[in-house]
C-alpha positions in Angstrom: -17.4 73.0 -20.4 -18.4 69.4 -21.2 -20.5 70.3 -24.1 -17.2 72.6 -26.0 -14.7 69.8 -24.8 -17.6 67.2 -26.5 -17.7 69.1 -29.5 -14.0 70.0 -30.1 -13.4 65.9 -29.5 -16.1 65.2 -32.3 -14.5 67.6 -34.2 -11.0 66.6 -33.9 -11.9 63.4 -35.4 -14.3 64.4 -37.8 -14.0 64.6 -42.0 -14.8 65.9 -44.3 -18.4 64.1 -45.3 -18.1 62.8 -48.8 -21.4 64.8 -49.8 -20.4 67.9 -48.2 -18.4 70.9 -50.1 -14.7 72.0 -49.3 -16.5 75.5 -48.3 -18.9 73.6 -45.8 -15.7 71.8 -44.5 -13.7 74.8 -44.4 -16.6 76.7 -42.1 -16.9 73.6 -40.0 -13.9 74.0 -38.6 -13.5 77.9 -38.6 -16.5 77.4 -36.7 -15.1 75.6 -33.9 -11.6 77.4 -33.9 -13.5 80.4 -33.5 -15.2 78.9 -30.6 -12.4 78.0 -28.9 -10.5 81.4 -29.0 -13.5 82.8 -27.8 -13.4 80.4 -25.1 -9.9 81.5 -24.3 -9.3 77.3 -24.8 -6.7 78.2 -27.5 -4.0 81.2 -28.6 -5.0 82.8 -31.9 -1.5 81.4 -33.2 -2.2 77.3 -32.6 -5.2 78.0 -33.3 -4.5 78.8 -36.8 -2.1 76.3 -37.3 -4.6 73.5 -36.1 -6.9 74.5 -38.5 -4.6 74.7 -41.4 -3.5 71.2 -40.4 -7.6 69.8 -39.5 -8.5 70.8 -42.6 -6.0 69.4 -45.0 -5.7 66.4 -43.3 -9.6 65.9 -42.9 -10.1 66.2 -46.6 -12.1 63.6 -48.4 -10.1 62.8 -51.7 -6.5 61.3 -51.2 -6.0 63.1 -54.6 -6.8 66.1 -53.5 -4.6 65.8 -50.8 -1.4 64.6 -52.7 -1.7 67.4 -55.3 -3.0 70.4 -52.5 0.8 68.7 -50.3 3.2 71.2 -51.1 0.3 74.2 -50.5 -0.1 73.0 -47.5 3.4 72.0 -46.3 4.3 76.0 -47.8 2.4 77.3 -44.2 1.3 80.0 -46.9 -2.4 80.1 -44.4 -5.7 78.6 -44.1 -6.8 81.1 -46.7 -4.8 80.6 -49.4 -4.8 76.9 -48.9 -8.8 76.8 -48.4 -9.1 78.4 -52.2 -6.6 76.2 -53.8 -7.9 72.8 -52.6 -11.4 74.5 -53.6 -10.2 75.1 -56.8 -8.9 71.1 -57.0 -11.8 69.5 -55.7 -14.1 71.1 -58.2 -11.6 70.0 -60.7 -11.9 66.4 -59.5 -15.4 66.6 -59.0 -16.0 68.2 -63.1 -13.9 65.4 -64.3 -16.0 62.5 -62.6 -18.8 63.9 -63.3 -17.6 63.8 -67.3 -17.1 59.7 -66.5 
């Protein structure tokens, strides 16, 4: 019980690492959600919410965030916000690369 409650506090205040992808972000934390249902730690319902929440607020780029706001603030799901924040921090990412 240590070891889950360890990793869900490391997780809780983790990032997203600037060299690692939204998709490796985005499975970070499915991972551990998915651990903790299993667990029985959390309701499938919360559990959603607080990754929906994790991720967007653990992102990286400040850009990203501002523009990916009303996505995310639209409780549309982690699924739909995961590709659309995808979709923007490639953009980012293909226009400083150009620089």
């Amino acid at each position: 019980m240590f070891c889950l409650l360890s990793n869900v506090f490391k997780n809780f205040v983790a990032r997203k690492k600037p060299n690692e992808s939204v998709n490796d972000w985005a499975c970070r934390l499915v991972a551990l959600v998915t651990q903790l249902k299993t667990d029985g730690s959390f309701e499938p319902s919360p559990a959603r919410d607080m990754l929906c929440s994790k991720f967007w607020t653990g992102l990286g780029s400040s850009e990203v965030r501002m523009v990916s706001r009303y996505k995310f603030d639209g409780k549309n799901g982690f699924e739909e916000l995961c590709k659309y924040v995808r979709s923007l921090d490639f953009e980012v990412r293909t226009e400083n690369n150009r620089q």
